[in-house]
N, C-alpha and C positions, 0 to 999 in steps of 0.2 A: 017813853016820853021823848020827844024831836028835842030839835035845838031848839033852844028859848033869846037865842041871843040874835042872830041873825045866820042865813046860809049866802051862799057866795052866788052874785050876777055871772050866771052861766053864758047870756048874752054875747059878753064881751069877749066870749073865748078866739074866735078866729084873728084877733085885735091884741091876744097878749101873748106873753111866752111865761113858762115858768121860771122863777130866778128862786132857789132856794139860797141860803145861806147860814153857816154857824157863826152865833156872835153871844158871849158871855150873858151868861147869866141875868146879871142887873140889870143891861141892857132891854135883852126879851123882857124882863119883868115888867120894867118900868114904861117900854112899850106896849105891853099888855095892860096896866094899872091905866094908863092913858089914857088905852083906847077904850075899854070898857065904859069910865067914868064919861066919855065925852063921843058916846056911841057912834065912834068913826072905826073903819077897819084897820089893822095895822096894812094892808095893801094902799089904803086910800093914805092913810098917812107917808109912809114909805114914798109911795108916788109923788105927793107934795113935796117931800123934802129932796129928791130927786129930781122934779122938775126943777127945785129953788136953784141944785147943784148945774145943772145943764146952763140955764139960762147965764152963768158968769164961766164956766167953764167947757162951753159944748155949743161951741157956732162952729158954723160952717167953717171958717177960716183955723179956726183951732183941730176942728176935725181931721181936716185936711194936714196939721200940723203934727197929728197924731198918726194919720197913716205912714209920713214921713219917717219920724219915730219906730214904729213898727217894723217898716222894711228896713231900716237898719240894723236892728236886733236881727231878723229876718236874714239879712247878707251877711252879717257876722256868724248865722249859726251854718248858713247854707258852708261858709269857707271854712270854719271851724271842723263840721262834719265830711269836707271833701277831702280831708289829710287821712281822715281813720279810713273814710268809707271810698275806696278810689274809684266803684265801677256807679258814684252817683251821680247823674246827670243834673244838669240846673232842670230841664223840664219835669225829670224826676221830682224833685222836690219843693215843685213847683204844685205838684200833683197833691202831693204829699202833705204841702201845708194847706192848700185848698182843701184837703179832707179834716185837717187839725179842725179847721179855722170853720168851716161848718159843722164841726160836733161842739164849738164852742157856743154854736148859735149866731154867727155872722151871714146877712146876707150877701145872696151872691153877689150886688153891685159891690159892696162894703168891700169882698175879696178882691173883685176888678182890681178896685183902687187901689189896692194895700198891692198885690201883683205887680198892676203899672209901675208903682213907686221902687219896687224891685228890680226890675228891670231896668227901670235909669240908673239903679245904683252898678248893677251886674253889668251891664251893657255900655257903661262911659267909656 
């Protein structure tokens, strides 16, 4: 017997990326009891409260406030790791978090930026 409940819009694939995630128990459940009753997907739903998250915390100016963010962590680990590691280049690891940072699923512009922003901090 197939599924009776619904199968998944294959459509939208070149449009998404996977995001898995573990989250307690109750949680799944109670997302699960949800979505059943009010035949929405936990994707669809997920996505909504997502977008609701974006919209107060995920404009462009804040983005941009978070790449800042990043490449500071980013310079603190590159100086951090240049005491242990002495034959490390800044383009080394430059290289290096560029590889991080696309197995994390960031695009390439997304890296640009976060880069750029490294660069003014390494480079003052």
């Amino acid at each position: 017997m197939g599924n009776l409940i619904r199968t998944r819009n294959k459509s939208q694939a070149p449009l998404t990326k996977y995001m898995g995630a573990f989250m307690p128990l109750r949680i799944f459940t109670a997302l699960a009891i949800y979505c059943l009753a009010n035949t929405v997907s936990k994707t669809a739903l997920l996505e909504t409260i997502i977008n609701d998250w974006m919209k107060l915390n995920f404009t462009q100016s804040v983005e941009k406030e978070y790449y800042k963010k990043i490449a500071e962590k980013m310079n603190n680990r590159y100086e951090e790791l240049k005491i242990t590691q002495r034959s490390l280049t800044y383009s080394i690891f430059c290289e290096d978090l560029t590889k991080e940072f696309e197995g994390k699923g960031l695009y390439y512009g997304n890296i640009q930026s976060i880069i750029k922003e490294i660069d003014k901090l390494h480079f003052k």
